[in-house]
C-alpha positions as CSV (number, residue, x, y, z in Angstrom):
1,X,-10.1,-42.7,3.9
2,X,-9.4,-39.2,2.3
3,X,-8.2,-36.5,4.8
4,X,-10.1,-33.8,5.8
5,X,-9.7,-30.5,4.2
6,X,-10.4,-26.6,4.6
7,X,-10.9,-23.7,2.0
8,X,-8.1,-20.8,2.8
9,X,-7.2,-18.0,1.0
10,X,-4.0,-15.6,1.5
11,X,-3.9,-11.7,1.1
12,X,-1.9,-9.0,1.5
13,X,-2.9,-6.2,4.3
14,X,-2.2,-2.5,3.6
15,X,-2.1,-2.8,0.0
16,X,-3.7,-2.3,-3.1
17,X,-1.0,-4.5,-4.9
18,X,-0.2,-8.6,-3.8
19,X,2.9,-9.2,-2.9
20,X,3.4,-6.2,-1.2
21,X,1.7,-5.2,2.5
22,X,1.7,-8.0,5.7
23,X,0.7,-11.4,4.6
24,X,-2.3,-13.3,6.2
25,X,-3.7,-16.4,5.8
26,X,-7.4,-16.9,6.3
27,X,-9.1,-20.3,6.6
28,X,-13.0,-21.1,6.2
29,X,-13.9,-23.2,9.1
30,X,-17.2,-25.3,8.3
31,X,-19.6,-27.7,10.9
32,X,-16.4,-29.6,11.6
33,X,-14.8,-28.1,14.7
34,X,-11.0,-27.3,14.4
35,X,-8.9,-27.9,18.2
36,X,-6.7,-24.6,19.3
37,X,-4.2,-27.6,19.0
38,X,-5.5,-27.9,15.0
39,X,-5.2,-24.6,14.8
40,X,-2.2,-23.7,16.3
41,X,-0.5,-26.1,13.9
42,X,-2.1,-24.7,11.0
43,X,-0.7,-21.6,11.9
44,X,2.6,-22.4,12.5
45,X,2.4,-24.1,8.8
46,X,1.5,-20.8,7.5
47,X,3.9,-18.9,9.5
48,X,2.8,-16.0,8.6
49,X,2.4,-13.2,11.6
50,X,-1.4,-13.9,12.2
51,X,-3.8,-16.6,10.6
52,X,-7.1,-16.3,11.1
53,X,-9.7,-18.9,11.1
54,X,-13.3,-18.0,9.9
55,X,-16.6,-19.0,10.9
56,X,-19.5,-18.0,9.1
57,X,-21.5,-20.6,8.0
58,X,-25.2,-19.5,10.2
59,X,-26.4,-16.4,8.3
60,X,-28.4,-15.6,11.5
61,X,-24.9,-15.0,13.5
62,X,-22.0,-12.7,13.1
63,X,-18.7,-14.2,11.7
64,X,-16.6,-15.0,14.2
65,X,-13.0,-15.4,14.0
66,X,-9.9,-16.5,15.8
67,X,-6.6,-15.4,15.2
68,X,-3.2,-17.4,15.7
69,X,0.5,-16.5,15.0
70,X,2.3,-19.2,15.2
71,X,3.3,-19.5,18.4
72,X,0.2,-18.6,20.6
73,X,-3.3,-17.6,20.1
74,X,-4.3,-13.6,20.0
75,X,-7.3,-12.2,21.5
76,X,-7.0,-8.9,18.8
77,X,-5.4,-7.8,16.1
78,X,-5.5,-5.1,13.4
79,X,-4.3,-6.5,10.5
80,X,-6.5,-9.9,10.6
81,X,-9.5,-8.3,11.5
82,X,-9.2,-5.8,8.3
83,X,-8.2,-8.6,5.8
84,X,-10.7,-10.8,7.0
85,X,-13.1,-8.0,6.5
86,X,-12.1,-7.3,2.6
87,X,-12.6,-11.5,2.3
88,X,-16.1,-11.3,3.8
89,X,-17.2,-8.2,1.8
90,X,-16.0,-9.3,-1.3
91,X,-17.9,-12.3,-0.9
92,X,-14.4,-14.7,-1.8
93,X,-16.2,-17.2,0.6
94,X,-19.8,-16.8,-0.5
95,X,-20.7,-14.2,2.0
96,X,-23.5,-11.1,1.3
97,X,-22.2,-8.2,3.4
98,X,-25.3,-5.7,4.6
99,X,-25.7,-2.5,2.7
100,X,-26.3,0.8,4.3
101,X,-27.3,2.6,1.3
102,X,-24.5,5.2,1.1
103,X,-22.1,3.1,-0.8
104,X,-21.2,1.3,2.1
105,X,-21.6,-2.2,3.7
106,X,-21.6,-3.4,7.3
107,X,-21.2,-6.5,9.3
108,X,-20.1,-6.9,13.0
109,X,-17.0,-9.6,13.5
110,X,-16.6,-11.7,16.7
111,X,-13.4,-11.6,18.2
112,X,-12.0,-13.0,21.7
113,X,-12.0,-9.1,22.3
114,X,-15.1,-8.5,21.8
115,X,-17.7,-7.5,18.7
116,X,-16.0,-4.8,16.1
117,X,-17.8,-3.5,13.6
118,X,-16.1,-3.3,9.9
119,X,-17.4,-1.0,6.9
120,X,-16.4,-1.4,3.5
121,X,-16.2,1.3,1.6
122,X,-16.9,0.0,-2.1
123,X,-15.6,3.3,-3.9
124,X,-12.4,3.4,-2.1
125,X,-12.6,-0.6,-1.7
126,X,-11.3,0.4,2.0
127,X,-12.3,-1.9,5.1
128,X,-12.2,0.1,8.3
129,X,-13.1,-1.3,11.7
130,X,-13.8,0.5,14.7
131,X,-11.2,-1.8,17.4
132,X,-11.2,-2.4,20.7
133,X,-9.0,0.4,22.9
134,X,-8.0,0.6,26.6
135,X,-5.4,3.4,26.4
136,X,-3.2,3.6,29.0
137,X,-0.2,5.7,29.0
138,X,2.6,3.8,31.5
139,X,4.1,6.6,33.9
140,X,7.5,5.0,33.5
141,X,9.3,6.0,30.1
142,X,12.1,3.5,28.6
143,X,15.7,5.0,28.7
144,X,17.6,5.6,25.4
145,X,20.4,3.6,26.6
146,X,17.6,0.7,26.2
147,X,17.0,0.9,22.7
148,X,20.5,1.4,22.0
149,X,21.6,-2.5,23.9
150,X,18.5,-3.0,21.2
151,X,20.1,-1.8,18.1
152,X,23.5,-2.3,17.7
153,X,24.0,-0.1,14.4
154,X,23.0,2.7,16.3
155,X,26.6,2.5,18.8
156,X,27.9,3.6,15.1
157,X,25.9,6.7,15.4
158,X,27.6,9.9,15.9
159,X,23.7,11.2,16.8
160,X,23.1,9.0,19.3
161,X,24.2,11.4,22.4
162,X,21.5,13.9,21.0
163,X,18.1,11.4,21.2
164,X,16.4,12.7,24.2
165,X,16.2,10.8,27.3
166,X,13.9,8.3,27.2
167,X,10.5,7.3,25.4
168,X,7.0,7.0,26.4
169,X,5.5,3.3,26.4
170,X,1.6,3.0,25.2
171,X,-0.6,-0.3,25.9
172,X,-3.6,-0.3,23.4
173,X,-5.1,-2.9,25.1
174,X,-3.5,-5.1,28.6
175,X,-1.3,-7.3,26.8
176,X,-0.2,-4.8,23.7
177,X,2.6,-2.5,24.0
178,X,4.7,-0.3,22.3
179,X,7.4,2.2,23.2
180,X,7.1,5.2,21.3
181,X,9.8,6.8,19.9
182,X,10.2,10.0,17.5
183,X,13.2,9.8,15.2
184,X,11.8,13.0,13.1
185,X,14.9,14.6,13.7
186,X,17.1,11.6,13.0
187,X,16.2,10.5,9.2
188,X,19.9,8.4,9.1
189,X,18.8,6.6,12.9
190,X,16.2,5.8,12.0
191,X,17.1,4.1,8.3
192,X,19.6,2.4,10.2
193,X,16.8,0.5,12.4
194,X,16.8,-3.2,11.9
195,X,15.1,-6.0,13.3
196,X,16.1,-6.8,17.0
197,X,14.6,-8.2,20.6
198,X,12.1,-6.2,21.8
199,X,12.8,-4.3,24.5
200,X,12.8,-4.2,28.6
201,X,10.3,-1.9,29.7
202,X,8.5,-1.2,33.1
203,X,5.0,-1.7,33.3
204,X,2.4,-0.6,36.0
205,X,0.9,-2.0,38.3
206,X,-1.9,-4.5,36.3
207,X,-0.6,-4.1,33.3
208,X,2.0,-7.2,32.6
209,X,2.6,-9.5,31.2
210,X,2.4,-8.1,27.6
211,X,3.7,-8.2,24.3
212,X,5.9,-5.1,23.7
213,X,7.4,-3.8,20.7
214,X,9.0,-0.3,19.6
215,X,7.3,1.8,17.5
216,X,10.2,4.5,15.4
217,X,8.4,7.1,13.9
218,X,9.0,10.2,12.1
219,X,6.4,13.1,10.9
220,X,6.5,14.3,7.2
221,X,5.7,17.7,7.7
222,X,3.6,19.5,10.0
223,X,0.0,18.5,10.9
224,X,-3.0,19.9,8.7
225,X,-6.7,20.7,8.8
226,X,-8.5,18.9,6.5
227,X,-12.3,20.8,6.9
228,X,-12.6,19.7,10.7
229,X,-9.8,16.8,11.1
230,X,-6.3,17.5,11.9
231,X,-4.3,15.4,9.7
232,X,-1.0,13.7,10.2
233,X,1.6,11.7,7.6
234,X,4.2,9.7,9.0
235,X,6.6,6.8,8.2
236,X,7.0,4.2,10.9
237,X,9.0,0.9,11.5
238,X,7.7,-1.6,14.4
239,X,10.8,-3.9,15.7
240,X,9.6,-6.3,18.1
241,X,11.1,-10.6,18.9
242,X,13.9,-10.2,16.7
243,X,11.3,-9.2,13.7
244,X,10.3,-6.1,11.0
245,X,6.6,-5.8,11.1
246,X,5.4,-4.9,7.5
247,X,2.3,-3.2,8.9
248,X,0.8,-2.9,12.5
249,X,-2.5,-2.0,13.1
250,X,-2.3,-2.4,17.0
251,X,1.0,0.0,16.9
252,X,-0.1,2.5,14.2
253,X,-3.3,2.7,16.6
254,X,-1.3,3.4,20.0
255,X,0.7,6.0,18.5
256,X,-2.0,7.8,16.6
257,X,-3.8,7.8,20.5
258,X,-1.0,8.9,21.9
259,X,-0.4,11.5,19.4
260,X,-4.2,12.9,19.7
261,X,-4.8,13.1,23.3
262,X,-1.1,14.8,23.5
263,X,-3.1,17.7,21.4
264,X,-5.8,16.9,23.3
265,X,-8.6,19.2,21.5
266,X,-12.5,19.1,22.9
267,X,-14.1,16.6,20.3
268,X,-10.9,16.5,18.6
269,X,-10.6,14.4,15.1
270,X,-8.0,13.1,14.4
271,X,-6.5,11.4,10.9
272,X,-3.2,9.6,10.8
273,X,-1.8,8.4,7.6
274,X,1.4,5.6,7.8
275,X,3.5,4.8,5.4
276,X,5.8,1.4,6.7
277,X,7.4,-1.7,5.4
278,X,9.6,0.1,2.1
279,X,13.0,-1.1,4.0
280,X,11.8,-4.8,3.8
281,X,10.4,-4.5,0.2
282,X,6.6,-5.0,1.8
283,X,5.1,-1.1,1.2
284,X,2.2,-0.7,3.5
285,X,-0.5,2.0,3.7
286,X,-2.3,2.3,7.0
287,X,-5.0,4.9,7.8
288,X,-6.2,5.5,12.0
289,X,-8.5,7.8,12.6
290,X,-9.2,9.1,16.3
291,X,-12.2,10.9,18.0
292,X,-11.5,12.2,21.6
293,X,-14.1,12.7,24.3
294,X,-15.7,16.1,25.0
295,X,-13.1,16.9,27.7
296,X,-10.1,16.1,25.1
297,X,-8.5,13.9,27.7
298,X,-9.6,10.5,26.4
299,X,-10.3,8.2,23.4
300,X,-14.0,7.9,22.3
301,X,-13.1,5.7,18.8
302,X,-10.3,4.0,17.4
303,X,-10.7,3.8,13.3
304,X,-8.2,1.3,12.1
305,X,-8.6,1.5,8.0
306,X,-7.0,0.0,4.5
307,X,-6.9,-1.8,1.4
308,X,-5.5,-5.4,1.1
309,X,-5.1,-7.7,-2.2
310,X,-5.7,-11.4,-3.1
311,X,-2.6,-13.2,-3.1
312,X,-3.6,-17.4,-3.1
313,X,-6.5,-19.6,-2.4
314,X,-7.1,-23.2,-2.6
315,X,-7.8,-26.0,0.5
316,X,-5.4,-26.8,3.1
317,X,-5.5,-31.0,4.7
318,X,-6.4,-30.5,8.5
319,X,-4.1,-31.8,11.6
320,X,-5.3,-35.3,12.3
């Protein structure tokens, strides 16, 4: 008897160009159901950061997906939900997205985290998705002298005394984490960053366990106003488990919160454009775009946006 198999296709997140961008692998489940324990082994065969298994085969529902690294399922996370996006709206698996008449399309996607609508955008051939957010700013911040047992090329640095004292730490969601810390001022630091454990940090009451990573930063040039949206460029690398990310959605997103309500204008709205991934030859493009409340003292929406490219396709044999 023939094995059982699955369509899949790979792209490449944050990028107009394959080969480039974070890699993910997305995988067309049909009527036959798939185990977490099938899935977590398809994942981990993969091994890419995130895999994400698709179902769409009832045109009365919304595509649902669930998303696997290879070592544990995930409830949310950017980068899947905006290349599974570009494979729906580009119909690779025989899928008609729902115009709204403005050059855009719409569809809702089920996570474990709840419904997030994407857009596609078929000028800029953008997917944006408007993600789940429970910002919470931790009251603790991480010492420098944390980061530093983290990355041993920076005991080489005669800069080091001058990084300020410690870092403030940003869940996006419970279980998502990032310390955030602002290298602007220290362009050879923060080349020097490579990939490393992630670090300790201290966590409120409620708020562990979660994944944490660190989230360097630096901003090219001052913020702008573009008509009635302050705009930010920066470059940013995400360490985290011993691992470069390429591109992170869930990070770019804490840090462009972060940064807004810090400015905290009534109504504010906010754009933040990040360049990461040129150190580890994968160039990524991320766009976040933030709307605070009426008060400017919390988030209304969370934009996560980008492009992503067709890398492989084919059919993958199922775990037995």
């Amino acid at each position: 008897m023939s094995r059982k198999s699955a369509p899949f296709v790979t792209v490449d997140v944050f990028t107009a160009k394959s080969f480039l961008g974070n890699q993910l692998a997305i995988v067309k489940v049909g009527k036959e159901s798939l185990s977490k324990e099938q899935k977590q082994k398809i994942a981990r065969e993969f091994n890419f950061s995130e895999t994400v298994f698709l179902y769409d085969d009832d045109p009365s529902q919304s595509p649902r997906v669930d998303i696997f690294t290879p070592v544990n399922e995930m409830d949310f996370a950017g980068h899947p939900v905006i290349g599974a996006g570009h494979v729906l709206f580009r119909n690779m698996l025989q899928q008609s997205p729902v115009s709204t008449g403005d050059g855009q399309a719409t569809r809702t996607l089920i996570t474990k985290a709840g419904p997030v609508i994407i857009r596609y955008d078929r000028e800029s051939q953008v997917v944006s998705a408007e993600i789940p957010h429970d910002i919470h700013t931790h009251s603790k911040f991480t010492p420098a002298e944390t980061l530093l047992v983290t990355q041993s090329s920076f005991q080489k640095g005669s800069n080091t005394g001058h990084l300020q004292t410690g870092y403030p730490v940003v869940s996006i969601v419970k279980g998502v984490t990032y310390v955030l810390a602002d290298f602007t001022n220290f362009p050879d630091l923060f080349a020097s960053v490579s990939a490393s454990a992630s670090p300790t940090v201290d966590l409120d009451d409620g708020w562990s366990p979660s994944f944490t990573g660190t989230m360097y930063y630096r901003r090219l040039g001052a913020p702008r106003m573009e008509q009635d949206t302050v705009v930010q460029d920066l470059r940013v690398r995400m360490i985290a488990i011993n691992l470069e990310d390429p591109a992170c959605g869930s990070g770019s997103a804490a840090l462009a919160a972060f940064l807004a309500l810090r400015d905290g204008k009534e109504n504010g709205k906010y754009r933040f454009n990040f360049d990461q991934g040129s150190e580890i030859g994968r160039q990524s493009y991320i766009i976040v775009e933030v709307l605070l409340n009426e008060r400017g003292d919390g988030v209304s929406t969370i934009l996560l946006a980008g492009e992503a490219a067709l890398v492989t396709n084919g059919w993958i044999c199922l775990p037995e």
